[in-house]
C-alpha positions as CSV (number, residue, x, y, z in Angstrom):
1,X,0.0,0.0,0.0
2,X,1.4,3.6,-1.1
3,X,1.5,6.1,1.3
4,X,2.5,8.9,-1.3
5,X,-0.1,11.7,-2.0
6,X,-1.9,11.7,-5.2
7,X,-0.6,14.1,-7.7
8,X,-2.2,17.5,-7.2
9,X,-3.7,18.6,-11.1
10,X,-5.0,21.7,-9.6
11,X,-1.9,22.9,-9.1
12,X,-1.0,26.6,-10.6
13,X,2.1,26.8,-12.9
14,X,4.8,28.2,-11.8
15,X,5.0,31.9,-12.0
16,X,7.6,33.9,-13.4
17,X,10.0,36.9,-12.7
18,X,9.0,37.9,-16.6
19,X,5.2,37.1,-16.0
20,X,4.9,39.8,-13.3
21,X,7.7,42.5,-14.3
22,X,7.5,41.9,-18.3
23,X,10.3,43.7,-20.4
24,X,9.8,45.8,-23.7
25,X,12.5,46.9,-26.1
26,X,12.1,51.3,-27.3
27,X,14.0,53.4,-29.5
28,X,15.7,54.6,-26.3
29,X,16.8,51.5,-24.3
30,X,15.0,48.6,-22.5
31,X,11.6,48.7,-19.9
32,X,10.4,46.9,-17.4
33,X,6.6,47.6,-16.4
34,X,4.6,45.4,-13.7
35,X,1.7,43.1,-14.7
36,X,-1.7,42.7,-13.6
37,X,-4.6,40.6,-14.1
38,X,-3.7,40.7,-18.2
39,X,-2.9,44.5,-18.1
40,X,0.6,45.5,-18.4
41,X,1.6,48.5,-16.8
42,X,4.5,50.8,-17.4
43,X,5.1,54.2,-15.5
44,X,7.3,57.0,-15.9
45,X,8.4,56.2,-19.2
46,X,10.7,59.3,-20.8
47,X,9.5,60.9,-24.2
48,X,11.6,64.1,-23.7
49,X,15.0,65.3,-21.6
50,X,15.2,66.9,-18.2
51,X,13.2,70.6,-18.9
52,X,15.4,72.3,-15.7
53,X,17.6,75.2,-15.6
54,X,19.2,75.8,-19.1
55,X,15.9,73.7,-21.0
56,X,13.5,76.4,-19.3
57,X,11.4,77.8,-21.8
58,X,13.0,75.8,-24.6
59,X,11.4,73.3,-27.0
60,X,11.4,69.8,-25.3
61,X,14.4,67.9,-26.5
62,X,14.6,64.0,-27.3
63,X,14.9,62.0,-24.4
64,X,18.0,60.0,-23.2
65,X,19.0,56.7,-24.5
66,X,20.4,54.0,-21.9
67,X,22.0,50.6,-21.8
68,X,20.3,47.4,-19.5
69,X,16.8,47.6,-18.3
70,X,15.2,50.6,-17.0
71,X,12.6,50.3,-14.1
72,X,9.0,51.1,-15.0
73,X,6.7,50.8,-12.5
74,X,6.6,54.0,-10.5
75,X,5.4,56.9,-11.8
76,X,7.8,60.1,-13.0
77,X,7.9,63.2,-11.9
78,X,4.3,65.5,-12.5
79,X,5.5,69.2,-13.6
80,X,5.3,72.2,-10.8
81,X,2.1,73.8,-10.1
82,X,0.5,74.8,-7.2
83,X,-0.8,72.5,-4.4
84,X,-4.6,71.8,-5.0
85,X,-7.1,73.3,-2.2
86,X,-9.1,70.9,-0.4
87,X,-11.3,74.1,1.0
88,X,-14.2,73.1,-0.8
89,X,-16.3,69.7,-1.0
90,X,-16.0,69.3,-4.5
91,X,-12.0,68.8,-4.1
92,X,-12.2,66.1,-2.1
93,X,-14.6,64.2,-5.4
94,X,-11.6,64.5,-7.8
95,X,-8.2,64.2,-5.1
96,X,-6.2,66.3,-7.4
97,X,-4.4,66.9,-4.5
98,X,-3.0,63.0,-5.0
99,X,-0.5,63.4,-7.1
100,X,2.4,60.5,-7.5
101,X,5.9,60.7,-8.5
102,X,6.8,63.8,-7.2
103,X,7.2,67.6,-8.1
104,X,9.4,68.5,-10.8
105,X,11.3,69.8,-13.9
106,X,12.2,66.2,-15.2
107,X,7.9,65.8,-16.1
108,X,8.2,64.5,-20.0
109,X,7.3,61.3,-19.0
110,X,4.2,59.0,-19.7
111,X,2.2,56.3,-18.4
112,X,0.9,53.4,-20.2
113,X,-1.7,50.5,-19.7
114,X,-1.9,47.7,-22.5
115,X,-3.9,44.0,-22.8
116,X,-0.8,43.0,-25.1
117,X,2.7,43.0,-25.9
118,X,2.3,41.6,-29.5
119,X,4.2,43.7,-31.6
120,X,1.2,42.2,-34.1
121,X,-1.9,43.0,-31.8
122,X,-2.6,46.4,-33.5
123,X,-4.7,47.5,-30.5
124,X,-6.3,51.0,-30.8
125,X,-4.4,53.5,-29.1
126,X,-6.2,55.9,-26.6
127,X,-4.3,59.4,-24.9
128,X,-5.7,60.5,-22.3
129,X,-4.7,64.2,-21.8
130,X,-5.5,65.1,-17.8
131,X,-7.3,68.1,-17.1
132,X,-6.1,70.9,-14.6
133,X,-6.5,73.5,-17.4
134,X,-3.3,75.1,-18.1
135,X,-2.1,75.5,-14.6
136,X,-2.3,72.1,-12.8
137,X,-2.5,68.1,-13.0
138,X,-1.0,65.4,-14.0
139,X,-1.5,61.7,-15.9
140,X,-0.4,60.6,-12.5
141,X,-3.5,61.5,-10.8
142,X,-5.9,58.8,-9.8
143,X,-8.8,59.7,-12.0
144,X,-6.2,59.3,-14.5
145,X,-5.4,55.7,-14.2
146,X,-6.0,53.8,-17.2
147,X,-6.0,50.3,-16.5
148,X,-9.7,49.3,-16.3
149,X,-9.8,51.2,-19.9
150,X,-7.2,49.3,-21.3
151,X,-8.8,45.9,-20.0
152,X,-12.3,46.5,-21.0
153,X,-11.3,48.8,-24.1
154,X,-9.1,46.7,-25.5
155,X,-7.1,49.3,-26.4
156,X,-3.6,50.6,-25.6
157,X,-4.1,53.4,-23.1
158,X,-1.7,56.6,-22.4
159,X,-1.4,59.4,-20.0
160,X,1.5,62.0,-19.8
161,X,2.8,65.0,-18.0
162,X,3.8,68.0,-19.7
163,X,4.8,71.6,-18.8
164,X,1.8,73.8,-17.1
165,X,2.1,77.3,-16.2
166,X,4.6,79.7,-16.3
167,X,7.0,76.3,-17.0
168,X,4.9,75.7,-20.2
169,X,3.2,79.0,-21.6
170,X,5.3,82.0,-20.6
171,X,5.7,84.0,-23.6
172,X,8.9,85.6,-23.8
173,X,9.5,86.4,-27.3
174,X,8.4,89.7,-27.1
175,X,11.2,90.5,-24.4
176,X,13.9,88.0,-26.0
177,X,14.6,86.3,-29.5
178,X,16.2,83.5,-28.3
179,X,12.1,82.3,-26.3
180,X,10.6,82.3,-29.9
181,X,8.7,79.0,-28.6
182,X,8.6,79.8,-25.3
183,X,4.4,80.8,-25.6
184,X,3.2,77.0,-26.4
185,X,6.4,74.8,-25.5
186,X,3.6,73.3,-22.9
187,X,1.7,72.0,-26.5
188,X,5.1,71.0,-27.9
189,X,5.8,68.8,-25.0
190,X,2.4,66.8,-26.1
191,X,3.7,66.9,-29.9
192,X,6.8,65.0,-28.6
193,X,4.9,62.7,-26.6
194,X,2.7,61.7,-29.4
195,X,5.8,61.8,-31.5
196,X,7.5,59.0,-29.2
197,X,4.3,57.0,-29.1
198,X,4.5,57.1,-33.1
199,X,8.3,56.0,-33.0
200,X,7.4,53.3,-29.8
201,X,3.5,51.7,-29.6
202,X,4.0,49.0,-31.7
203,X,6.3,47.5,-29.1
204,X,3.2,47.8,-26.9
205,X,0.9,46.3,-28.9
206,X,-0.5,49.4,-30.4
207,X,-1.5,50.5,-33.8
208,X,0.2,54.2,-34.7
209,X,-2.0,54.6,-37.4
210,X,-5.2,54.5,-34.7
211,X,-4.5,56.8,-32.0
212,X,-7.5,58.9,-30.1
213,X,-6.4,62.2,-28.2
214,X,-9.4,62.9,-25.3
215,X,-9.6,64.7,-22.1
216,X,-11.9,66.7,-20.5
217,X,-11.6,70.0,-18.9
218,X,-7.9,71.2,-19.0
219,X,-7.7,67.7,-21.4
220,X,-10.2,69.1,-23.4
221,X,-8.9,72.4,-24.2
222,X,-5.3,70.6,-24.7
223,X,-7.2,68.5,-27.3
224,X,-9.0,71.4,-28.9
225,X,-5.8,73.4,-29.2
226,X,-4.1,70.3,-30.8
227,X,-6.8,70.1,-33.8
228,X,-5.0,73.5,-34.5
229,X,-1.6,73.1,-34.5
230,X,0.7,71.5,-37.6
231,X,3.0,69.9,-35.9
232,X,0.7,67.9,-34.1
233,X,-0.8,67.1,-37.9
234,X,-1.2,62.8,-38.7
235,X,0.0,62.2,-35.2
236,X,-3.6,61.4,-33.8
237,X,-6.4,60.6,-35.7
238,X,-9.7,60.7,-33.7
239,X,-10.2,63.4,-31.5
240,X,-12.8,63.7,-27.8
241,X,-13.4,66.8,-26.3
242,X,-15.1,66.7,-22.6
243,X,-16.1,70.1,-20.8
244,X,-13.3,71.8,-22.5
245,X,-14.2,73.6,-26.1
246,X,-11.6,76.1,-26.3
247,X,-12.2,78.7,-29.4
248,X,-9.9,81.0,-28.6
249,X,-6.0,81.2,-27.1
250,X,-4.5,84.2,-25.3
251,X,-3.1,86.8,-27.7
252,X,0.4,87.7,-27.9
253,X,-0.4,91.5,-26.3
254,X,-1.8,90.0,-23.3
255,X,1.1,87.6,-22.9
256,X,3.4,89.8,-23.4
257,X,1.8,91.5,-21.0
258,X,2.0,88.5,-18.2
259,X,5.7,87.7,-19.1
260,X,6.1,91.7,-17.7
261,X,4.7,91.1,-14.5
262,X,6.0,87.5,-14.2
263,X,9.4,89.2,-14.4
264,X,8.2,92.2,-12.2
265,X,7.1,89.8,-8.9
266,X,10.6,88.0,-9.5
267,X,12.7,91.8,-9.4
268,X,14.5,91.3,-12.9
269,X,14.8,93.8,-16.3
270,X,14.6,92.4,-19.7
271,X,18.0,92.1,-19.7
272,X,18.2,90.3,-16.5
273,X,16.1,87.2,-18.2
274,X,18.6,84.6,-18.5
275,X,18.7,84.6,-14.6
276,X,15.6,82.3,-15.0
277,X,17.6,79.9,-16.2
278,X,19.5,80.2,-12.7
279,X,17.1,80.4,-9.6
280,X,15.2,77.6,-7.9
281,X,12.3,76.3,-9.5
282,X,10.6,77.0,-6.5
283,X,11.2,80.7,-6.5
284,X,9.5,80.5,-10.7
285,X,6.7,78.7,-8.8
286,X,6.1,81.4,-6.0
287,X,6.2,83.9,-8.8
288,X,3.6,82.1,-10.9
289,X,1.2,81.7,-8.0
290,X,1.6,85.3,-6.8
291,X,0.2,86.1,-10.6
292,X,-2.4,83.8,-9.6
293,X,-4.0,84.7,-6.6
294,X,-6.3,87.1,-7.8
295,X,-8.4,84.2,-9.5
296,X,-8.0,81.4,-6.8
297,X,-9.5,84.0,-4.2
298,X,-12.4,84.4,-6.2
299,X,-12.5,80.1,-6.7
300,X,-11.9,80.5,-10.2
301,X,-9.2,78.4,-12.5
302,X,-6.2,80.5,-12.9
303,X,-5.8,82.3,-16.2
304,X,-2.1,83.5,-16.0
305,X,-0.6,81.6,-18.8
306,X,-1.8,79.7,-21.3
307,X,-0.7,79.1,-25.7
308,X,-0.1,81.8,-27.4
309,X,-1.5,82.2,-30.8
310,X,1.1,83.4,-32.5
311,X,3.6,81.7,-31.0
312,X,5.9,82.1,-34.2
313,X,4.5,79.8,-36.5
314,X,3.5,76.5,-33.7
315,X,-0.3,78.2,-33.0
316,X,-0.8,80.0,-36.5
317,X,-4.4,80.5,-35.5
318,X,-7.2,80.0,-32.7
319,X,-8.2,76.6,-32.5
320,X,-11.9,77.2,-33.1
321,X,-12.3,80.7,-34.2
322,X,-13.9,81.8,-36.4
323,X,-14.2,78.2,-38.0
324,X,-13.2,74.9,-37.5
325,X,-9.1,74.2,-38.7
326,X,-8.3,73.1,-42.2
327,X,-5.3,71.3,-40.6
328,X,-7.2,68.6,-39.0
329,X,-10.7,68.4,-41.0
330,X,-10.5,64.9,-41.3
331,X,-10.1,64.3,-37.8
332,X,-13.5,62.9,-36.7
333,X,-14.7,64.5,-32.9
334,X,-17.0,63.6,-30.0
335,X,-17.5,66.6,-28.3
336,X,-19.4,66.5,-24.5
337,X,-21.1,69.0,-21.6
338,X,-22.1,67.9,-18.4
339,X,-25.5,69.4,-17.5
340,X,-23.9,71.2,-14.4
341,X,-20.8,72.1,-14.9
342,X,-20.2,75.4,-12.6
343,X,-21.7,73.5,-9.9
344,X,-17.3,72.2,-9.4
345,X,-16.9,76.1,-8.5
346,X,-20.0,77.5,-7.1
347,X,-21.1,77.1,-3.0
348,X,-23.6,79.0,-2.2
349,X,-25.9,75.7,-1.9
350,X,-28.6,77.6,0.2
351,X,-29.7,79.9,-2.6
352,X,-33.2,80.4,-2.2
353,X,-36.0,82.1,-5.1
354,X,-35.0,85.6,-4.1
355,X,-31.6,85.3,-5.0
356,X,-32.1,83.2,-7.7
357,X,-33.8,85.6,-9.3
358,X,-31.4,88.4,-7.8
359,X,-28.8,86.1,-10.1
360,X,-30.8,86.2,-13.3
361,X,-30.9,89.6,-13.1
362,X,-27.4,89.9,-12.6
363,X,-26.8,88.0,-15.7
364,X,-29.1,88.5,-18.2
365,X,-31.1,91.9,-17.2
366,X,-34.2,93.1,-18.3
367,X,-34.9,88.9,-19.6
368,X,-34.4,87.5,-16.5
369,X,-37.7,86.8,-15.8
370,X,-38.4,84.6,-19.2
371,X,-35.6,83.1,-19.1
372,X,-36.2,81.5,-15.5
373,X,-39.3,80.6,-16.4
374,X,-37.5,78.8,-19.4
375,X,-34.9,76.9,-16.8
376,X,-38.0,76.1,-14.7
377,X,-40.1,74.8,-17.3
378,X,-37.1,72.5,-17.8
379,X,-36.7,71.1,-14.4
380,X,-39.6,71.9,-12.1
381,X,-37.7,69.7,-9.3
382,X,-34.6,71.7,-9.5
383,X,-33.3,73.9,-6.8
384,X,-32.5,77.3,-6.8
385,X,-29.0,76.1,-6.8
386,X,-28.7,74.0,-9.6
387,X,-30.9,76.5,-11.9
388,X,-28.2,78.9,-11.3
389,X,-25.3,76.6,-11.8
390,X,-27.3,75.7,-15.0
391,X,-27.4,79.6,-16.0
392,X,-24.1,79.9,-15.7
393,X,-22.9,76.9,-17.5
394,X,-25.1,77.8,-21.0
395,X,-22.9,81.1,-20.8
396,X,-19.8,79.3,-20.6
397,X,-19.3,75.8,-21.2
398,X,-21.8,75.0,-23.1
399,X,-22.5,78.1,-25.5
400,X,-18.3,77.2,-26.4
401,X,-19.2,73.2,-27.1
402,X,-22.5,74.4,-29.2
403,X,-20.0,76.5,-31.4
404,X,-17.4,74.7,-31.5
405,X,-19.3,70.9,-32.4
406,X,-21.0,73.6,-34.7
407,X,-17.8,75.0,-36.8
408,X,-16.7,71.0,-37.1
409,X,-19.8,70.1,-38.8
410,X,-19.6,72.7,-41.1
411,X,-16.2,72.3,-42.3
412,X,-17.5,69.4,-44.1
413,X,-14.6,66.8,-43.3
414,X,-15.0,64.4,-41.0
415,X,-18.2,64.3,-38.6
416,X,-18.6,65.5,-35.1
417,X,-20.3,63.4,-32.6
418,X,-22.2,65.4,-29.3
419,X,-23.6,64.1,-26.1
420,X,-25.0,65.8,-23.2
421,X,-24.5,64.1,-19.7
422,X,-27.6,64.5,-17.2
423,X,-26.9,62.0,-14.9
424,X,-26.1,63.5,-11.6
425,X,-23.4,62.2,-9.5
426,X,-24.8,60.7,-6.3
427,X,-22.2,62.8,-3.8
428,X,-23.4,64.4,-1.2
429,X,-26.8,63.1,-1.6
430,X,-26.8,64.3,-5.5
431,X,-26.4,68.4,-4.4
432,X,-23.8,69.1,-7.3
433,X,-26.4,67.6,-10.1
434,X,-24.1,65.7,-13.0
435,X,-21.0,68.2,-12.6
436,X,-18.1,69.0,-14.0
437,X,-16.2,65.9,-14.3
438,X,-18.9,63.2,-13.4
439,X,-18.1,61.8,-17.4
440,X,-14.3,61.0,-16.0
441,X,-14.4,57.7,-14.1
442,X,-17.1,56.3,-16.6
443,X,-15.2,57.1,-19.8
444,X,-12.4,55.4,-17.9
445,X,-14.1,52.7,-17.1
446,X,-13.5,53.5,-13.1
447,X,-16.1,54.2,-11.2
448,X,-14.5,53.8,-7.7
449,X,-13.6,57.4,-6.9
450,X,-16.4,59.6,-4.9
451,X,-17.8,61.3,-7.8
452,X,-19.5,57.9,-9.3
453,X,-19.3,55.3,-6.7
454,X,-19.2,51.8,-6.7
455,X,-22.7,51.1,-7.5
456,X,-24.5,49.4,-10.6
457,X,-26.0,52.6,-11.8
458,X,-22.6,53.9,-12.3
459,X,-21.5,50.0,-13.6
460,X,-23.9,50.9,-16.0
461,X,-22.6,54.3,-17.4
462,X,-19.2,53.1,-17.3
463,X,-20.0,50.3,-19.7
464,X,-21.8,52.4,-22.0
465,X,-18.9,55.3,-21.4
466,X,-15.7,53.0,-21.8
467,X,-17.6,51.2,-24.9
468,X,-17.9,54.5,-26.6
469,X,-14.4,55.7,-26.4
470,X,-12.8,52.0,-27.1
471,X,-15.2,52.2,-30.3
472,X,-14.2,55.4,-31.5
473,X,-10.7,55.0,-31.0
474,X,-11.0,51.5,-33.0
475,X,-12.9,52.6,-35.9
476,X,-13.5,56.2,-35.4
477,X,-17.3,55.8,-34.8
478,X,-18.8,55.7,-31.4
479,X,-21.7,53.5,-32.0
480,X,-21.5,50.4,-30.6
481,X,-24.0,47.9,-29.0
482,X,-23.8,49.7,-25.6
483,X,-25.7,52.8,-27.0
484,X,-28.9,53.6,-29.0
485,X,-27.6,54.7,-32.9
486,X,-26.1,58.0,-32.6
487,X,-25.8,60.1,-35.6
488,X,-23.2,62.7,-36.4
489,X,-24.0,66.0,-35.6
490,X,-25.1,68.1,-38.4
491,X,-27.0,71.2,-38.8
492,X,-29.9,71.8,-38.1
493,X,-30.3,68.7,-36.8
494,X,-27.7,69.0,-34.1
495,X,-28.3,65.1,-32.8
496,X,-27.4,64.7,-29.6
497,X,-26.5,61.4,-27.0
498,X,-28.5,62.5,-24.0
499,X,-27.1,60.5,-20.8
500,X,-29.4,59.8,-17.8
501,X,-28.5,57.7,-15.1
502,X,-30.3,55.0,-16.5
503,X,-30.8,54.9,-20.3
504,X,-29.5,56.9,-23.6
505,X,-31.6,59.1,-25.5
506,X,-30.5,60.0,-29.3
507,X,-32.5,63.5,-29.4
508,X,-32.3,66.3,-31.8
509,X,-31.4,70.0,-30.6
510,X,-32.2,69.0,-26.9
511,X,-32.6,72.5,-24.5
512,X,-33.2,73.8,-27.9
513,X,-34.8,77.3,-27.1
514,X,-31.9,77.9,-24.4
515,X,-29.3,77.0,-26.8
516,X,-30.7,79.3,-29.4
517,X,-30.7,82.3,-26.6
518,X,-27.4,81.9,-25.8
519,X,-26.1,81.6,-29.1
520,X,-27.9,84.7,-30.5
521,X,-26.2,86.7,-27.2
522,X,-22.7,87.9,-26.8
523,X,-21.2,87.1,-23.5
């Protein structure tokens, strides 16, 4: 009789060092990223040099190359800005103050998420550009993460840090010749990171001739500003723009204007100027957020810096004004509002009818009282607060996606998708309404931050969400099975993806008669 155990079939395989920490050949040296449940993972990776000291206000330059293997799986440094407030509710929904890797100058760097590591699996590609307007952010963040995208996108998925602020959009070349760049070197830093994904995603399983640029907010208006510039022309080919349709750039008199008092706050002349290249980063930063104070005491994104237009020949024009750019016509758009936007920056959550109608006044004068009957009408169950919030994001946010989805269609190229999101997020028992930002962790397929919640309502919108941006970035059309069919937006149809918390509508010109109002009125 054998007392020897039976032979355990059940048993896993033996895992190994290369299964969990799998290695990946670029044009600059060898990678190793970190792998998990089928997603490989690889953080920090370099698409441009060190932008310190002498590479301040400079074009970015081609990163190093090594010899051996290169560690992957921490993230790289995110590029100075100011610490993010947690003053306000709505702060602690996004946790933009959780930012990995660490403040600094050495911020060309990328992250990226793939399903495969077939040089022949040709999966779409998907960039997601972070938001934090010009000023702040990073790919590192955790609404940024882009893991669940890439597993249920099956799609190559990228996020990357760039140069924000002063760093990235300080115009010089009025004062100096030798800053000719200096305005949109912040945009150039994307160019080269879509530049090294052209030279580098096949080794990641990606196709280079599929590549979607999204983001929303900040990401938005970096996408927006993209469709306009040549150098960024054939290096993405679908394009998503989320709560961030920018028509318009900052002109080279106001800059010029900023660069003054940036050098002003910091005690040098114009010919004191290469001195930047010699203090402490931190002492630029301090400067920068001196220039910024003004709008953060009023809760309002800083304005400081952002691309120039000019910007000798690398912004030859705004990107949505007055029409839609020839250089990228057939790049095909989704282009997205939440219904409440302004709720991420307004507080006054006790408004009550008097003041709400003290507001309308404010803004709109002697049609104040039509036009609240209008936002009533709309939403008898709405509070004061949120029929404000709504007032003030047709003025902004929206009336800018209207034109903007408006000027693509009519350029005749490639078609223009739109989609309103009214599903409120369910924070703080639903007060904010569906807010700026509620579209992230969906599209993302990541619903476990505070603005969605783990919940199957949100389970839902994230499938729908995620399908539509894997779709578009595979064929560059967002129908799919998750969603009713969606036609383009043309005029005057205007066809539009209406999100609720629990279905899709396709519907044609929704909020028509407000839309109309705000586009016949200058703001």
């Amino acid at each position: 009789m054998s007392l020897a155990a039976p032979a355990d079939r059940s048993a896993p395989r033996m895992i190994r060092a290369e299964d969990l920490f799998p290695e990946v050949d670029t044009a600059q040296g060898r990678v190793r990223g970190l792998t998990s449940d089928g997603v490989h993972a690889f953080k920090g990776l370099r698409y441009g040099a060190d932008t310190g000291r002498a590479r301040r206000f400079r074009a970015p330059e081609p990163p190093p190359t090594w010899s051996g293997v290169r560690d992957a799986t921490n993230y790289g440094q995110f590029a100075p800005q100011a610490p993010s407030s947690r003053l306000r509710d709505y702060a602690d929904l996004i946790s933009f103050d959780l930012q990995a890797g660490g403040m600094g100058e050495d911020c060309l760097v990328l992250n990226l998420w793939t399903p495969s590591l077939d040089r022949n699996a040709r999966k779409p590609v998907i960039v997601h550009l972070h938001g934090g307007g010009w000023y702040g952010g990073s790919g590192n963040a955790p609404g940024c993460d882009g893991a669940m995208l890439a597993r249920h996108g099956d799609a190559v998925v990228v996020t990357l840090n760039h140069r924000l602020g002063a760093f990235g959009f300080l115009d010089l070349s009025s004062l100096s010749s030798d800053y000719a760049h200096s305005g949109a070197i912040g945009m150039l830093d994307i160019v080269a990171g879509l530049r090294w994904l052209r030279e580098n995603v096949e080794s990641f399983g990606g196709d280079r001739s599929r590549v979607l640029v999204f983001g929303q907010s900040g990401g938005g208006a970096k996408t927006s500003t993209l469709m306009a510039m040549p150098k960024a022309a054939g290096l993405f080919h679908r394009a998503g723009v989320m709560s961030g349709s920018v028509l318009k750039l900052a002109t080279p008199e106001y800059a010029a204007g900023q660069a003054e008092r940036f050098l002003s706050v910091l005690g040098l002349s114009r010919a004191q100027i290469p001195r930047l290249h010699e203090m402490p980063m931190q002492q630029l930063l301090a400067a920068q957020v001196t220039l910024e104070m003004g709008d953060r005491a009023r809760g309002e994104a800083p304005r400081s810096f952002a691309p120039v237009v000019h910007a000798n020949g690398l912004l030859p024009r705004h990107p949505f004004d007055p029409d839609a750019p020839e250089v990228s016509a057939q790049v095909p758009m989704i282009i997205g509002t939440t219904l409440d936007e302004r709720s991420y920056r307004t507080v006054n959550f006790d408004l009550d009818e008097a003041g709400l109608e003290a507001v309308f006044k404010q803004r709109v004068g002697a049609d104040a009282a039509l036009l609240l009957k209008e936002y009533r009408d709309e939403d008898p169950t709405a509070s004061p607060y949120l029929l404000q919030v709504r007032l003030d994001t047709d003025m902004g946010f929206r009336r800018a996606a209207h034109l903007q989805a408006e000027r693509k269609a009519l350029a005749l190229g490639a078609p223009v998708w739109a989609y309103l999101w009214r599903a409120p997020s369910p924070a703080y028992g639903g007060r904010f309404g569906a807010t700026h930002g509620v579209d992230i962790g969906p599209s993302l397929h990541d619903i476990r931050r505070a603005l969605n919640g783990p919940m199957d309502s949100q389970r839902r919108l994230a499938k729908m969400m995620s399908s539509v941006w894997a779709s578009f970035a595979a064929k560059g059309d967002p129908n799919n099975a998750n969603v009713p069919h969606w036609p383009s937006y043309t005029l005057p149809g205007r066809a539009t993806l209406v999100v609720d918390t629990d279905h899709e509508t396709v519907i044609d010109d929704p909020r028509a008669a407000l839309r109309r109002y705000w586009s016949e009125r200058a703001v």
